[in-house]
C-alpha positions in Angstrom: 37.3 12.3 23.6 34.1 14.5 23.1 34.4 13.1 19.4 34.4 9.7 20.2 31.0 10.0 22.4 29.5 12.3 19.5 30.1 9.1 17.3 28.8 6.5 20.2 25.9 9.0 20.8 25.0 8.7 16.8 25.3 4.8 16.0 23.3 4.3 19.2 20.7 6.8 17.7 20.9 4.6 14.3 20.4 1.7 16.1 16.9 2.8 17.8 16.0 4.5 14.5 16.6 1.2 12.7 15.3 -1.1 15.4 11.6 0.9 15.5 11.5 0.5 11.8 11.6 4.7 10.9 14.1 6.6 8.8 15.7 9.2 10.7 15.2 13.1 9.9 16.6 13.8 6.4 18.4 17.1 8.0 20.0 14.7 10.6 21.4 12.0 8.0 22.6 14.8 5.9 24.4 15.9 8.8 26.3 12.8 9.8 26.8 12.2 5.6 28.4 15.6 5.4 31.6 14.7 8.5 31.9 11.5 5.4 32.7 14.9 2.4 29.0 13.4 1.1 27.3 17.5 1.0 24.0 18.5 -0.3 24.6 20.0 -3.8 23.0 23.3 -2.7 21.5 24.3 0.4 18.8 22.6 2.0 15.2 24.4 2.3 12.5 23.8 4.6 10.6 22.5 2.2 12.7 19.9 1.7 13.6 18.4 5.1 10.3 16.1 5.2 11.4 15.1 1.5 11.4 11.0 1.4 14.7 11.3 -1.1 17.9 13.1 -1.6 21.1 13.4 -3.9 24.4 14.3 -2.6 27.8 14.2 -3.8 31.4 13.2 -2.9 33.7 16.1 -2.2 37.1 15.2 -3.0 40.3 16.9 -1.0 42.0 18.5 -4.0 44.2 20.9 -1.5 46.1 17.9 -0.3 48.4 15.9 -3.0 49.0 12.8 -0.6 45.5 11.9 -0.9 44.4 9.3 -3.4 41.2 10.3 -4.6 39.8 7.4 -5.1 40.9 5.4 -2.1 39.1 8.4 0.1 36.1 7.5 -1.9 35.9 3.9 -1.4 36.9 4.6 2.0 33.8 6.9 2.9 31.1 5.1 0.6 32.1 2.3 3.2 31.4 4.6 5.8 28.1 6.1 4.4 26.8 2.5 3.1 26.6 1.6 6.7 25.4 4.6 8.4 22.8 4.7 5.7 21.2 1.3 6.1 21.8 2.0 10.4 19.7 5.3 10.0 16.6 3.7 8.0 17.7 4.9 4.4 18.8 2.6 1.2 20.6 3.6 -1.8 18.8 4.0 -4.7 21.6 4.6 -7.2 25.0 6.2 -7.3 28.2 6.7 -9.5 29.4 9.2 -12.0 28.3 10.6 -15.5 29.5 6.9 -17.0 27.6 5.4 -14.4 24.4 6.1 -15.2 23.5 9.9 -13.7 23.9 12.1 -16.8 20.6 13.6 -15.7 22.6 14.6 -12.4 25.0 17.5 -13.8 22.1 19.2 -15.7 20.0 19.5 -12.8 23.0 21.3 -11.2 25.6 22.6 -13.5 23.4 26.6 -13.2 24.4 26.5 -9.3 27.6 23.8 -9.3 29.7 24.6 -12.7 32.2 23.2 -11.2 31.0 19.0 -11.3 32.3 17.3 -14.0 31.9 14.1 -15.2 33.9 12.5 -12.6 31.3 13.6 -10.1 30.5 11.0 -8.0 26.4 11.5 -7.0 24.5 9.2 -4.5 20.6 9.1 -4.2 19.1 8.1 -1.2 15.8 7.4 -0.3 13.9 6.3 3.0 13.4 2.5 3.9 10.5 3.5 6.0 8.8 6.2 4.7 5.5 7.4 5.3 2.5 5.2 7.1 0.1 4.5 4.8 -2.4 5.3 7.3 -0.6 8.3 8.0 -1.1 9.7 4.4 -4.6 8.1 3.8 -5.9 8.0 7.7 -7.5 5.2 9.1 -11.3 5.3 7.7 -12.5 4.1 3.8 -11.0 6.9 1.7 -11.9 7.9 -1.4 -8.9 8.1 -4.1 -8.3 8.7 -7.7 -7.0 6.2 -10.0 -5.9 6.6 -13.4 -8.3 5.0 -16.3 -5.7 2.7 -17.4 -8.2 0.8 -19.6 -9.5 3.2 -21.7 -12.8 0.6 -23.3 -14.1 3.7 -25.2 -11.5 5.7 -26.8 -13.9 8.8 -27.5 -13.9 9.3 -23.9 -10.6 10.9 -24.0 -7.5 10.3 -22.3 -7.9 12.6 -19.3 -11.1 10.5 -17.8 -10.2 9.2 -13.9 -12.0 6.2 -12.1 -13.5 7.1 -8.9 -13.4 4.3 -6.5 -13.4 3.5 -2.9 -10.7 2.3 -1.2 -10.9 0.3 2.0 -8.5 -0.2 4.8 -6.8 -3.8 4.6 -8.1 -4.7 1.2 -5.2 -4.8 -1.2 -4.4 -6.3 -5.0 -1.3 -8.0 -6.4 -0.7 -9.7 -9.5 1.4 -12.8 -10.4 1.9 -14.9 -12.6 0.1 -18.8 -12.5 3.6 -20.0 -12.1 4.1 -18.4 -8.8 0.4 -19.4 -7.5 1.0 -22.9 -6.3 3.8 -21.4 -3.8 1.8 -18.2 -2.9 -0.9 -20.3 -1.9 1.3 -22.7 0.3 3.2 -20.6 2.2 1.8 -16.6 1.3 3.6 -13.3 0.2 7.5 -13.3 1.0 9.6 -10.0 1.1 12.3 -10.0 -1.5 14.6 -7.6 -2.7 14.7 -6.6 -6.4 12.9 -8.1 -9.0 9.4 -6.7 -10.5 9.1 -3.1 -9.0 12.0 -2.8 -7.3 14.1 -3.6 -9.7 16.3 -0.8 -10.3 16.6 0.3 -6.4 18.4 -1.4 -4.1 15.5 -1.9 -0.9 15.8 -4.2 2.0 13.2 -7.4 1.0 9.5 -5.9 0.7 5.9 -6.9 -0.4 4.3 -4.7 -3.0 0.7 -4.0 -3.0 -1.5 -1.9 -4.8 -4.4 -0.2 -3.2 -6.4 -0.6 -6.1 -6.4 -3.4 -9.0 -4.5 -1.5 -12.1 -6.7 -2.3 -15.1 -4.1 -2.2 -17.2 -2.3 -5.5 -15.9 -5.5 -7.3 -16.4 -5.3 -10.4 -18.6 -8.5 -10.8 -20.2 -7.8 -13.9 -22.5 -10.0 -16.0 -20.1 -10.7 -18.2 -22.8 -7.4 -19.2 -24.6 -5.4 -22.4 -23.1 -3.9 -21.3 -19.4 -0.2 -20.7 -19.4 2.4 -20.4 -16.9 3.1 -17.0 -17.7 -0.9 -15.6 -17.5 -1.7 -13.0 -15.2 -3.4 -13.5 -12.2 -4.8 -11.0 -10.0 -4.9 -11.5 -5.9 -7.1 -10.2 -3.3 -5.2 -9.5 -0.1 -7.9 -9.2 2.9 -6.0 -8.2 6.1 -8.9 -6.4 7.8 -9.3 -8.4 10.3 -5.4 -8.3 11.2 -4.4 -4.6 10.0 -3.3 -3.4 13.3 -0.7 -6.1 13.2 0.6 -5.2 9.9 2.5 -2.1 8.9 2.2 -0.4 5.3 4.7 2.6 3.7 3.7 4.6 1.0 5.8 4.7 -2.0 5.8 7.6 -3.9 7.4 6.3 -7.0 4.6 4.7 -8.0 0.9 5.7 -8.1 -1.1 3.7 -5.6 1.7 1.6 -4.4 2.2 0.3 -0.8 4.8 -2.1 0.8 5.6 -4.0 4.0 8.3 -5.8 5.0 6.3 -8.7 6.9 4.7 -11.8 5.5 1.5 -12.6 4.3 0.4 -16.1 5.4 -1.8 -17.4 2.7 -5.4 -17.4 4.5 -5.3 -13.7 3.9 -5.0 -14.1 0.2 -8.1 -15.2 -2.7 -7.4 -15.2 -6.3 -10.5 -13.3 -7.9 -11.6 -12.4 -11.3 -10.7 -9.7 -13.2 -13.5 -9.3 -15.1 -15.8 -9.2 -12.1 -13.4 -6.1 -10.0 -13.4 -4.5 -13.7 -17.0 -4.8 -13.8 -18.2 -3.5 -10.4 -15.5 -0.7 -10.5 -17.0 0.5 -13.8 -20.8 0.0 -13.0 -20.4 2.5 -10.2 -18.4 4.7 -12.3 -20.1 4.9 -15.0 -23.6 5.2 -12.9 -22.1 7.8 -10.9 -21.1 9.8 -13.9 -25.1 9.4 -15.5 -26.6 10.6 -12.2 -24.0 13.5 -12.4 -25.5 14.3 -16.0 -29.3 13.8 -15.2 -28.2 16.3 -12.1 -27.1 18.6 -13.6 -29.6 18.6 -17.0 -32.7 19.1 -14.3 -31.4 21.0 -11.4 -27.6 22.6 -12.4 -28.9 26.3 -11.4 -30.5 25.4 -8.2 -28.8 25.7 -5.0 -27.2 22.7 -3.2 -29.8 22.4 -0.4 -32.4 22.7 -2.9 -30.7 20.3 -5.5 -30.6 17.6 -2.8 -34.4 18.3 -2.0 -35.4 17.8 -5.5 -32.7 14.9 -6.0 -34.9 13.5 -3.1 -38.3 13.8 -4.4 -37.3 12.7 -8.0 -35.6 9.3 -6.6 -37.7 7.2 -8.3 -37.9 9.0 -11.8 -33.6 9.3 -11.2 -33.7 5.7 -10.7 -35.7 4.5 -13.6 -34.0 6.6 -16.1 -30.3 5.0 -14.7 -31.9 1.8 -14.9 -33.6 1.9 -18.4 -29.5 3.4 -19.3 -27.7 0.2 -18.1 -27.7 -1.8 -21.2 -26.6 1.4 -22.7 -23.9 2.6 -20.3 -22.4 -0.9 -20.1 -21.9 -1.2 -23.9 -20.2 2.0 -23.5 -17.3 0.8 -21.0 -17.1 -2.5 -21.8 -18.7 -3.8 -19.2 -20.1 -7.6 -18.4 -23.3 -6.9 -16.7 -23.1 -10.2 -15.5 -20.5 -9.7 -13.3 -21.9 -6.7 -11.0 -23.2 -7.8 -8.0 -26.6 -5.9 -7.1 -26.5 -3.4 -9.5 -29.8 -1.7 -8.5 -28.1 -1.6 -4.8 -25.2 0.3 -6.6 -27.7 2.8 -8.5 -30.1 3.4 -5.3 -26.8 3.4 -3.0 -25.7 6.6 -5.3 -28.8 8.2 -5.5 -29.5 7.7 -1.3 -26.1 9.5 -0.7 -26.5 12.3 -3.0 -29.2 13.8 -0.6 -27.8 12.9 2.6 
Protein backbone atom coordinates (compact mmCIF):
# COMPACT_ATOMS: atom_id res chain seq x y z
CA UNK A 1 0.00 0.00 0.00
CA UNK A 2 2.84 2.55 0.95
CA UNK A 3 4.18 1.69 -2.67
CA UNK A 4 1.17 2.44 -4.34
CA UNK A 5 0.91 6.11 -2.70
CA UNK A 6 4.82 6.52 -3.25
CA UNK A 7 3.80 6.10 -7.06
CA UNK A 8 0.45 8.47 -6.71
CA UNK A 9 2.60 10.93 -4.72
CA UNK A 10 5.24 10.98 -7.85
CA UNK A 11 2.86 11.25 -11.03
CA UNK A 12 0.98 13.86 -9.10
CA UNK A 13 4.46 15.58 -8.72
CA UNK A 14 4.96 15.10 -12.64
CA UNK A 15 1.90 16.51 -13.28
CA UNK A 16 2.63 20.02 -11.40
CA UNK A 17 6.16 19.90 -12.75
CA UNK A 18 4.74 19.54 -16.28
CA UNK A 19 1.77 21.73 -15.89
CA UNK A 20 4.16 24.92 -14.64
CA UNK A 21 6.31 24.36 -17.59
CA UNK A 22 9.81 23.26 -15.41
CA UNK A 23 11.82 20.16 -15.64
CA UNK A 24 12.09 18.51 -12.40
CA UNK A 25 15.51 18.13 -10.36
CA UNK A 26 17.85 15.91 -12.46
CA UNK A 27 18.69 13.89 -9.03
CA UNK A 28 14.90 13.37 -8.59
CA UNK A 29 14.27 11.95 -12.31
CA UNK A 30 17.24 9.89 -11.90
CA UNK A 31 15.65 8.53 -8.95
CA UNK A 32 12.28 7.50 -10.25
CA UNK A 33 14.34 6.20 -13.72
CA UNK A 34 16.47 4.03 -11.54
CA UNK A 35 13.03 1.79 -9.75
CA UNK A 36 12.61 1.41 -14.16
CA UNK A 37 16.73 -0.59 -14.06
CA UNK A 38 17.57 2.91 -16.18
CA UNK A 39 21.01 3.83 -13.57
CA UNK A 40 23.49 6.56 -13.95
CA UNK A 41 26.63 4.93 -15.47
CA UNK A 42 28.69 6.10 -12.55
CA UNK A 43 27.85 8.03 -9.65
CA UNK A 44 26.40 11.24 -9.68
CA UNK A 45 28.42 14.46 -8.41
CA UNK A 46 27.35 17.66 -7.20
CA UNK A 47 28.39 19.19 -9.93
CA UNK A 48 26.29 17.52 -12.00
CA UNK A 49 22.76 17.66 -10.41
CA UNK A 50 21.98 21.30 -12.00
CA UNK A 51 23.40 19.62 -15.40
CA UNK A 52 20.44 20.31 -18.21
CA UNK A 53 21.38 16.58 -19.76
CA UNK A 54 22.12 13.02 -18.79
CA UNK A 55 22.89 9.41 -20.14
CA UNK A 56 21.78 6.41 -18.49
CA UNK A 57 21.55 2.95 -19.33
CA UNK A 58 19.30 -0.16 -19.21
CA UNK A 59 20.27 -2.75 -16.57
CA UNK A 60 19.21 -6.07 -17.64
CA UNK A 61 18.22 -9.00 -14.99
CA UNK A 62 20.87 -11.60 -16.02
CA UNK A 63 20.32 -13.61 -12.51
CA UNK A 64 16.97 -14.57 -13.55
CA UNK A 65 16.56 -16.98 -16.84
CA UNK A 66 12.68 -16.50 -17.06
CA UNK A 67 13.14 -13.10 -18.03
CA UNK A 68 13.23 -12.11 -21.71
CA UNK A 69 15.52 -9.44 -22.01
CA UNK A 70 14.19 -7.62 -24.44
CA UNK A 71 10.55 -7.71 -23.44
CA UNK A 72 11.75 -6.10 -19.91
CA UNK A 73 13.28 -3.49 -22.08
CA UNK A 74 10.40 -2.47 -24.15
CA UNK A 75 8.42 -2.84 -21.17
CA UNK A 76 10.42 -0.15 -19.04
CA UNK A 77 11.27 2.36 -22.07
CA UNK A 78 7.37 2.45 -21.96
CA UNK A 79 7.57 3.20 -18.52
CA UNK A 80 10.38 5.79 -18.71
CA UNK A 81 9.10 7.46 -22.12
CA UNK A 82 6.09 8.53 -20.05
CA UNK A 83 7.54 9.58 -16.86
CA UNK A 84 10.01 11.49 -18.86
CA UNK A 85 7.82 13.66 -20.86
CA UNK A 86 5.38 13.85 -17.31
CA UNK A 87 8.60 15.26 -15.34
CA UNK A 88 9.59 18.06 -18.08
CA UNK A 89 12.45 15.97 -19.92
CA UNK A 90 12.49 14.70 -23.77
CA UNK A 91 14.66 12.14 -25.20
CA UNK A 92 17.29 13.19 -27.17
CA UNK A 93 18.59 9.91 -28.50
CA UNK A 94 18.89 6.31 -27.36
CA UNK A 95 19.77 2.68 -28.56
CA UNK A 96 22.79 0.52 -28.65
CA UNK A 97 26.30 0.55 -30.37
CA UNK A 98 24.30 -0.25 -33.85
CA UNK A 99 22.04 2.43 -33.07
CA UNK A 100 24.01 5.25 -33.24
CA UNK A 101 25.97 5.74 -29.69
CA UNK A 102 29.48 4.27 -30.48
CA UNK A 103 30.76 7.43 -28.74
CA UNK A 104 28.84 6.02 -25.60
CA UNK A 105 31.06 2.88 -24.56
CA UNK A 106 34.32 4.90 -24.92
CA UNK A 107 33.24 7.54 -22.65
CA UNK A 108 32.71 4.65 -20.13
CA UNK A 109 34.41 1.42 -20.91
CA UNK A 110 37.70 2.90 -18.11
CA UNK A 111 34.80 2.77 -15.21
CA UNK A 112 32.09 0.21 -16.92
CA UNK A 113 34.22 -2.72 -18.84
CA UNK A 114 31.52 -4.54 -18.60
CA UNK A 115 28.98 -2.63 -21.49
CA UNK A 116 29.06 -4.18 -24.57
CA UNK A 117 27.68 -3.42 -27.61
CA UNK A 118 24.29 -4.53 -26.66
CA UNK A 119 24.23 -1.75 -24.24
CA UNK A 120 21.25 -0.04 -24.48
CA UNK A 121 22.05 4.04 -23.59
CA UNK A 122 19.32 6.82 -23.34
CA UNK A 123 20.17 10.66 -23.32
CA UNK A 124 17.90 12.90 -21.81
CA UNK A 125 17.74 16.37 -21.70
CA UNK A 126 15.40 19.12 -20.09
CA UNK A 127 12.27 20.46 -21.99
CA UNK A 128 12.35 23.51 -19.89
CA UNK A 129 15.63 24.41 -19.11
CA UNK A 130 17.04 27.48 -18.01
CA UNK A 131 15.11 31.15 -18.26
CA UNK A 132 16.77 33.11 -20.54
CA UNK A 133 16.41 35.92 -18.19
CA UNK A 134 17.66 33.78 -15.55
CA UNK A 135 21.07 33.25 -17.34
CA UNK A 136 21.33 36.71 -18.97
CA UNK A 137 19.08 38.84 -16.26
CA UNK A 138 16.59 41.19 -17.13
CA UNK A 139 18.62 44.54 -18.24
CA UNK A 140 20.58 45.00 -21.91
CA UNK A 141 23.58 42.64 -21.56
CA UNK A 142 26.49 42.66 -23.20
CA UNK A 143 27.55 39.21 -25.03
CA UNK A 144 30.06 37.71 -27.20
CA UNK A 145 29.40 36.43 -30.57
CA UNK A 146 31.56 34.59 -32.79
CA UNK A 147 32.94 36.54 -36.06
CA UNK A 148 31.25 34.29 -38.34
CA UNK A 149 31.99 36.54 -41.32
CA UNK A 150 35.44 36.87 -41.23
CA UNK A 151 35.50 40.18 -44.35
CA UNK A 152 39.29 40.48 -43.69
CA UNK A 153 41.03 37.26 -43.46
CA UNK A 154 44.37 38.88 -42.01
CA UNK A 155 42.40 39.56 -38.97
CA UNK A 156 42.72 36.09 -37.85
CA UNK A 157 40.35 33.56 -36.88
CA UNK A 158 40.19 34.23 -33.14
CA UNK A 159 38.66 37.92 -33.57
CA UNK A 160 34.97 38.19 -31.50
CA UNK A 161 32.19 40.82 -32.29
CA UNK A 162 31.12 42.75 -29.39
CA UNK A 163 27.57 43.64 -29.43
CA UNK A 164 24.77 44.61 -27.37
CA UNK A 165 22.00 42.58 -26.79
CA UNK A 166 18.59 43.84 -25.74
CA UNK A 167 15.76 42.24 -23.96
CA UNK A 168 12.88 41.13 -26.51
CA UNK A 169 14.74 41.85 -29.66
CA UNK A 170 15.38 38.54 -31.42
CA UNK A 171 16.51 37.25 -35.12
CA UNK A 172 15.28 34.28 -37.23
CA UNK A 173 15.99 33.39 -40.63
CA UNK A 174 13.70 31.78 -43.31
CA UNK A 175 13.52 31.13 -46.35
CA UNK A 176 11.18 33.58 -48.95
CA UNK A 177 9.04 30.56 -49.39
CA UNK A 178 7.92 30.49 -45.85
CA UNK A 179 7.45 34.47 -45.64
CA UNK A 180 3.96 34.77 -47.12
CA UNK A 181 2.68 32.41 -44.09
CA UNK A 182 4.91 33.97 -41.39
CA UNK A 183 3.52 37.11 -42.18
CA UNK A 184 -0.15 35.83 -42.07
CA UNK A 185 -0.43 34.10 -39.15
CA UNK A 186 3.41 34.56 -37.20
CA UNK A 187 5.98 31.94 -35.77
CA UNK A 188 4.33 28.38 -35.03
CA UNK A 189 6.10 25.79 -32.63
CA UNK A 190 7.02 22.60 -34.47
CA UNK A 191 8.84 19.77 -33.66
CA UNK A 192 11.94 18.67 -35.69
CA UNK A 193 13.04 20.15 -38.64
CA UNK A 194 15.96 22.94 -39.03
CA UNK A 195 17.66 22.90 -35.47
CA UNK A 196 16.06 20.42 -33.92
CA UNK A 197 16.41 18.04 -36.14
CA UNK A 198 18.11 15.27 -34.59
CA UNK A 199 16.38 15.63 -31.02
CA UNK A 200 13.17 14.73 -30.33
CA UNK A 201 11.52 18.29 -28.46
CA UNK A 202 8.03 19.01 -27.86
CA UNK A 203 7.00 21.82 -30.81
CA UNK A 204 9.38 25.06 -30.20
CA UNK A 205 10.31 28.48 -31.82
CA UNK A 206 14.03 29.08 -32.25
CA UNK A 207 15.47 32.35 -32.01
CA UNK A 208 18.79 33.75 -32.00
CA UNK A 209 19.79 36.58 -29.77
CA UNK A 210 21.89 37.94 -32.24
CA UNK A 211 21.71 37.77 -36.26
CA UNK A 212 24.54 35.04 -37.23
CA UNK A 213 26.46 36.59 -40.00
CA UNK A 214 27.18 33.64 -41.40
CA UNK A 215 23.54 32.74 -42.61
CA UNK A 216 23.45 36.06 -44.27
CA UNK A 217 22.54 36.02 -48.06
CA UNK A 218 24.18 38.75 -49.57
CA UNK A 219 23.24 38.16 -53.30
CA UNK A 220 20.81 41.23 -53.05
CA UNK A 221 21.15 41.66 -56.57
CA UNK A 222 20.67 38.28 -58.39
CA UNK A 223 16.87 37.26 -59.37
CA UNK A 224 14.90 36.42 -55.88
CA UNK A 225 14.20 32.77 -55.34
CA UNK A 226 12.13 30.80 -53.19
CA UNK A 227 14.95 29.34 -51.46
CA UNK A 228 16.90 32.89 -50.56
CA UNK A 229 17.52 33.72 -47.13
CA UNK A 230 15.74 36.09 -45.33
CA UNK A 231 16.46 37.45 -42.00
CA UNK A 232 13.53 38.53 -39.33
CA UNK A 233 13.43 40.94 -36.65
CA UNK A 234 11.35 39.67 -33.74
CA UNK A 235 10.42 42.87 -31.41
CA UNK A 236 8.47 41.52 -28.29
CA UNK A 237 9.53 44.34 -25.88
CA UNK A 238 6.58 45.62 -25.43
CA UNK A 239 5.01 42.06 -24.64
CA UNK A 240 8.13 40.17 -22.92
CA UNK A 241 6.61 39.58 -19.71
CA UNK A 242 4.01 37.59 -21.49
CA UNK A 243 6.42 35.43 -23.26
CA UNK A 244 8.75 32.81 -21.84
CA UNK A 245 12.36 32.08 -23.31
CA UNK A 246 14.84 28.80 -22.40
CA UNK A 247 18.23 28.81 -23.08
CA UNK A 248 19.65 26.16 -25.17
CA UNK A 249 23.01 25.20 -24.58
CA UNK A 250 23.65 23.22 -27.74
CA UNK A 251 23.86 25.96 -29.67
CA UNK A 252 25.72 29.38 -29.18
CA UNK A 253 23.16 32.13 -28.82
CA UNK A 254 20.15 30.10 -29.15
CA UNK A 255 16.81 30.63 -27.40
CA UNK A 256 13.29 28.89 -27.70
CA UNK A 257 9.63 29.17 -26.59
CA UNK A 258 6.97 27.10 -26.92
CA UNK A 259 4.29 29.95 -27.63
CA UNK A 260 3.36 31.77 -30.74
CA UNK A 261 4.43 34.69 -32.38
CA UNK A 262 1.49 36.67 -33.91
CA UNK A 263 2.93 38.46 -36.90
CA UNK A 264 2.77 42.27 -35.65
CA UNK A 265 5.76 41.35 -33.60
CA UNK A 266 7.76 40.41 -36.57
CA UNK A 267 9.71 42.94 -39.55
CA UNK A 268 11.82 41.53 -42.27
CA UNK A 269 15.05 43.83 -42.21
CA UNK A 270 18.16 43.95 -44.22
CA UNK A 271 21.10 42.21 -43.74
CA UNK A 272 23.38 44.37 -44.96
CA UNK A 273 22.16 47.28 -42.83
CA UNK A 274 22.33 44.81 -39.08
CA UNK A 275 25.91 43.76 -40.68
CA UNK A 276 26.70 47.21 -41.13
CA UNK A 277 25.81 48.83 -37.77
CA UNK A 278 27.15 45.77 -35.92
CA UNK A 279 30.56 46.25 -37.56
CA UNK A 280 30.69 50.23 -37.43
CA UNK A 281 30.56 49.91 -33.71
CA UNK A 282 33.02 47.15 -33.66
CA UNK A 283 35.35 48.23 -35.58
CA UNK A 284 35.15 51.90 -33.98
CA UNK A 285 35.29 50.46 -30.71
CA UNK A 286 38.34 48.48 -31.49
CA UNK A 287 40.25 52.06 -33.15
CA UNK A 288 39.39 54.04 -29.88
CA UNK A 289 40.92 50.96 -28.05
CA UNK A 290 44.19 51.48 -30.22
CA UNK A 291 44.30 55.38 -30.08
CA UNK A 292 43.87 54.51 -26.03
CA UNK A 293 46.13 52.79 -25.60
CA UNK A 294 48.99 54.42 -28.17
CA UNK A 295 48.51 57.87 -26.03
CA UNK A 296 47.67 56.86 -22.47
CA UNK A 297 48.42 52.79 -22.03
CA UNK A 298 50.81 53.53 -18.83
CA UNK A 299 48.55 55.96 -17.12
CA UNK A 300 46.23 54.93 -14.56
CA UNK A 301 42.49 54.29 -15.16
CA UNK A 302 41.17 57.45 -13.38
CA UNK A 303 43.72 59.42 -15.10
CA UNK A 304 43.17 57.67 -18.61
CA UNK A 305 39.49 58.56 -18.41
CA UNK A 306 40.54 62.28 -17.46
CA UNK A 307 42.73 62.61 -20.45
CA UNK A 308 40.21 60.42 -22.72
CA UNK A 309 38.01 63.35 -21.56
CA UNK A 310 39.97 66.29 -22.45
CA UNK A 311 41.19 64.77 -25.79
CA UNK A 312 37.35 64.05 -26.98
CA UNK A 313 37.50 66.13 -29.73
CA UNK A 314 41.13 65.26 -31.07
CA UNK A 315 39.75 61.19 -30.28
CA UNK A 316 36.89 62.07 -32.41
CA UNK A 317 38.45 63.52 -35.41
CA UNK A 318 41.12 60.99 -35.79
CA UNK A 319 38.02 58.03 -35.63
CA UNK A 320 36.30 60.15 -38.05
CA UNK A 321 39.05 60.95 -40.58
CA UNK A 322 39.57 56.63 -40.15
CA UNK A 323 36.03 55.72 -41.26
CA UNK A 324 36.58 55.38 -44.90
CA UNK A 325 39.56 53.41 -43.85
CA UNK A 326 38.04 51.11 -41.20
CA UNK A 327 35.08 50.39 -43.31
CA UNK A 328 37.13 49.10 -46.29
CA UNK A 329 38.73 47.01 -43.85
CA UNK A 330 35.38 44.96 -42.69
CA UNK A 331 33.54 45.19 -45.45
CA UNK A 332 31.38 47.54 -44.45
CA UNK A 333 28.50 49.75 -46.52
CA UNK A 334 28.79 53.09 -44.91
CA UNK A 335 25.61 53.76 -46.22
CA UNK A 336 23.89 51.62 -44.16
CA UNK A 337 24.95 52.82 -40.54
CA UNK A 338 22.61 54.95 -39.08
CA UNK A 339 24.32 58.05 -37.29
CA UNK A 340 27.63 57.03 -37.31
CA UNK A 341 29.13 60.12 -35.61
CA UNK A 342 26.35 59.23 -32.71
CA UNK A 343 28.00 55.70 -32.68
CA UNK A 344 31.75 57.21 -32.44
CA UNK A 345 30.77 60.15 -29.82
CA UNK A 346 28.42 57.46 -27.99
CA UNK A 347 31.86 55.31 -27.53
CA UNK A 348 34.00 58.01 -26.65
CA UNK A 349 31.13 59.59 -23.98
CA UNK A 350 31.11 56.14 -22.16
CA UNK A 351 34.70 55.57 -22.05
CA UNK A 352 34.94 58.41 -19.28
CA UNK A 353 31.86 57.87 -17.51
Amino acid sequence: MDRIGEIIREQIELLIEREMKTSIPLPKLVSILSKYNFLLPYEMTKEGEKSPSVTLYYKYNNDNNNVDNDVALRKDFDKLQDIVKRAGWTISSCGNYYDGLRNLYKRYQDRHPEFGVGTFFVNLETEYGQTMDDYFGTEAFELKHDDYYEPSKSMGDNERLGVIYHRGIFYHFTERKNLKSILAHGLRPKNGGGITVWRNTSPRIYLSLLPEFDKIDYGYNDEETPNDTVLLKIDLRPVMNNFVFYVDDKYENAVYTTSNIPPQFIEVVNCEEIHSNYYFRFAMEKFFGEIVEKNFGNCSEEIKKRRIQEYSFDILLMMKKNIERLCNRWNIEIEYVKSPDYIIKDIIRNAYY
